[in-house]
ZAMI-585748 format. One record per atom (N, C-alpha, C): x, y, z; residue in one letter. Coordinates in steps of 0.02 Angstrom, whole numbers, padded with zeros to 5 digits, always signed. Example, Ala and Ser with C-alpha at 12.3 -4.5 7.8 and 13.67 -1.06 7.14 Angstrom:
2
+00660-00284+00390a
+00615-00225+00390a
+00660-00165+00390a
+00642-00112+00354s
+00684-00053+00357s
+00645+00002+00394s
END
This chain:
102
+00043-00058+00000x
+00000+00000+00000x
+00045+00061+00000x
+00028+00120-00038x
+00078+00164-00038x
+00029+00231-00050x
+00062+00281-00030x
+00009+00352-00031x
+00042+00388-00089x
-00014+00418-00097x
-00026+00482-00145x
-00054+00548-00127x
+00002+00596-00127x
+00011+00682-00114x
-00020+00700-00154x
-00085+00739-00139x
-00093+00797-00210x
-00076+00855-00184x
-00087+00909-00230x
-00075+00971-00221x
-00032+00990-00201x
+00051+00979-00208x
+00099+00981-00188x
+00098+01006-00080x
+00095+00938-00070x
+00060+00935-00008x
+00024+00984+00035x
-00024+00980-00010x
-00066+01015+00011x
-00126+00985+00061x
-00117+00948+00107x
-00135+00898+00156x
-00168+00853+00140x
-00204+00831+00065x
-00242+00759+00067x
-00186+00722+00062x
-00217+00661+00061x
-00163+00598+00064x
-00215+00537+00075x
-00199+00494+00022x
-00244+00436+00006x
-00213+00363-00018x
-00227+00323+00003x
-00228+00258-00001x
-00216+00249-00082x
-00160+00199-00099x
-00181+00169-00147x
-00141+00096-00181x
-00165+00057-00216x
-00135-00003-00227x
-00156-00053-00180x
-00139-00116-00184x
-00165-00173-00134x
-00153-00172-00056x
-00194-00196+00007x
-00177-00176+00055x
-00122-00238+00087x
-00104-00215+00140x
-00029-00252+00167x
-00021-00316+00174x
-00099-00326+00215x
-00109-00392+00210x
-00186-00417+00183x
-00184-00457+00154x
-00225-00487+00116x
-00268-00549+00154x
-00336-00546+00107x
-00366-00587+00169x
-00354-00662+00132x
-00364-00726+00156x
-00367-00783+00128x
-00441-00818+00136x
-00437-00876+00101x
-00497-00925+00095x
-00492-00943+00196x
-00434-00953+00222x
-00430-00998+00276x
-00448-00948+00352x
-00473-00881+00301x
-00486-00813+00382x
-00436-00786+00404x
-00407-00764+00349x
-00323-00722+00364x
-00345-00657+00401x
-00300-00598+00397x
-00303-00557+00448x
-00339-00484+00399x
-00386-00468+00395x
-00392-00394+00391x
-00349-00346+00388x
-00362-00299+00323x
-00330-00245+00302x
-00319-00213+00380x
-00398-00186+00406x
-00391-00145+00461x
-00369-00172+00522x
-00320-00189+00545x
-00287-00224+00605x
-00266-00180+00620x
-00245-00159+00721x
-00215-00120+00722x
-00151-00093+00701x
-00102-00134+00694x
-00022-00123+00664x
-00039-00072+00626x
-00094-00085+00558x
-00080-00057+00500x
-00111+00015+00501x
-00169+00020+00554x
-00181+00087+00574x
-00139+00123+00600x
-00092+00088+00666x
-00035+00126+00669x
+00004+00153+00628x
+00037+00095+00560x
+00082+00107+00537x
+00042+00179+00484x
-00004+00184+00483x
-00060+00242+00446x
-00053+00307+00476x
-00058+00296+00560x
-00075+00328+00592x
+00011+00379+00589x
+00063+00345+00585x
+00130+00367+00600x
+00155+00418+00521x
+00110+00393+00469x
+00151+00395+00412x
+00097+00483+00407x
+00041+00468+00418x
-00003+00536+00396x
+00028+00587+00448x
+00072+00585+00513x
+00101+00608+00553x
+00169+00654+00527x
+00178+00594+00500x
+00258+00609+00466x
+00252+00648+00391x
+00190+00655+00363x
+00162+00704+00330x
+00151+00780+00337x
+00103+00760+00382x
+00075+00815+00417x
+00154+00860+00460x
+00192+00828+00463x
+00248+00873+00511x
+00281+00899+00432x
+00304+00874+00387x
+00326+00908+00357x
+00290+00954+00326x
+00217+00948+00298x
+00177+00989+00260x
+00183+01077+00324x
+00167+01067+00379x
+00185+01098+00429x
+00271+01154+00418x
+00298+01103+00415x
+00388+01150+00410x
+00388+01180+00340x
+00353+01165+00280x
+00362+01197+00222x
+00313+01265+00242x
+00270+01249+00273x
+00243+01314+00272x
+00277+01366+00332x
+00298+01352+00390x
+00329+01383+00409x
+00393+01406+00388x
+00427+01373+00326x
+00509+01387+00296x
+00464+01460+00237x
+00414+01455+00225x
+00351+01494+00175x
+00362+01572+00209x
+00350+01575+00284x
+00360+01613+00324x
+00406+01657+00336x
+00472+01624+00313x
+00525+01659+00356x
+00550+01728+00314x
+00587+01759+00335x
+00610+01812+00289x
+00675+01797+00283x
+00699+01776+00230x
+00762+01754+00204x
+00818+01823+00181x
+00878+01833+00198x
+00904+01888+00179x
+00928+01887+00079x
+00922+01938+00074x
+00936+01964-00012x
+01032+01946-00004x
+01025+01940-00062x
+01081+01944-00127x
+01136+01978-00096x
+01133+02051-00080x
+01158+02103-00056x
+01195+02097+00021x
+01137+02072+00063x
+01116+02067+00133x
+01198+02007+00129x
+01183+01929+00087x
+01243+01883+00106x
+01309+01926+00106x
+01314+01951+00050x
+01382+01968+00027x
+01415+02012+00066x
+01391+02047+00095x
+01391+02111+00146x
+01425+02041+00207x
+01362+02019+00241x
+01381+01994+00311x
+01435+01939+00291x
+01462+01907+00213x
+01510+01866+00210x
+01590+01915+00212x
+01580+01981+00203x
+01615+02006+00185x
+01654+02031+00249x
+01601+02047+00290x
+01618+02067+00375x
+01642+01996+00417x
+01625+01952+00408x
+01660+01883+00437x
+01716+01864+00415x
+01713+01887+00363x
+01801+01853+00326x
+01833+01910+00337x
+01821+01985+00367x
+01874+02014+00406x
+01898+02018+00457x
+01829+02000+00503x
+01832+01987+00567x
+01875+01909+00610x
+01873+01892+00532x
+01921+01816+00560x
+01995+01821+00563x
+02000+01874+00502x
+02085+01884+00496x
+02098+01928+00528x
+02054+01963+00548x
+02073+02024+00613x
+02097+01974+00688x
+02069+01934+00704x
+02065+01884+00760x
+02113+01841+00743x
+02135+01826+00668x
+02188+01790+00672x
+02280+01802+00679x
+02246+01863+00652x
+02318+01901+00665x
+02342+01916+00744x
+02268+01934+00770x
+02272+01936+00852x
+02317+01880+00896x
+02263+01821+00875x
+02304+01771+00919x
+02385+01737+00883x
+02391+01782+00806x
+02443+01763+00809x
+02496+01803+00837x
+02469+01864+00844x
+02540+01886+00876x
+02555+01891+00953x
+02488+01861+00981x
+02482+01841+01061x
+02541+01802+01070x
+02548+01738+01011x
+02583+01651+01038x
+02643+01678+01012x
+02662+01742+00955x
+02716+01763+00936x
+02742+01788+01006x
+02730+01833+01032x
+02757+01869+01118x
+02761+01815+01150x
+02720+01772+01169x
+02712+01710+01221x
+02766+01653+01207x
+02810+01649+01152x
+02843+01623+01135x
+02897+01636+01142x
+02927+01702+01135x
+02980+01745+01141x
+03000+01727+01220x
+02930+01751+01252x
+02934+01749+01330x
+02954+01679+01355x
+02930+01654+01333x
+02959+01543+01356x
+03023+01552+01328x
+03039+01558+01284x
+03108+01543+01262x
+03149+01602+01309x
+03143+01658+01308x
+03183+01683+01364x
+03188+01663+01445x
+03134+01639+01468x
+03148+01605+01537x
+03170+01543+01542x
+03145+01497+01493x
+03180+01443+01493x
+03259+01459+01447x
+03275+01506+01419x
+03349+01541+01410x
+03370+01491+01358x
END
């Protein structure tokens, strides 16, 4: 048994193809058993949560074109600003060990 999305999940969701288990001549087990409601119950869940996050990702206000390049531009100075920092911290701190230990 396998489902079918319409409306680019737009919350139906329907049954389709043969069900999981099949009944026999000898009184086999019913489509509707609980397992398979569960396993129903978990999958329209696991639907429903994502149909849920697309619309909240629908929501968000994403920054422009402009907005990345800008804040990529301030991080990649702010790193070499900080890197130069701690390098010339371990540059002094080094000097200093090697002079006490002489």
């Amino acid at each position: 048994m396998s489902y079918e999305l319409n409306n680019y999940f737009g919350g139906e969701c329907r049954l389709i193809g043969k069900p999981l288990v099949s009944k026999t001549r000898t009184g086999g087990s019913s489509p509707s058993t609980p397992e398979l409601k569960k396993d129903i119950n978990m999958i329209h869940k696991a639907i429903q949560f994502v149909n849920e996050a697309i619309e909240e990702l629908k929501k968000v206000s994403w920054l422009g074109r402009k907005e990345v390049i800008a804040s990529t531009i301030v991080i990649s100075i702010l790193i070499i600003i900080f890197a130069i920092f701690v390098g010339i911290i371990d540059l002094i701190l080094s000097i200093i060990i090697k002079w006490l230990l002489g």
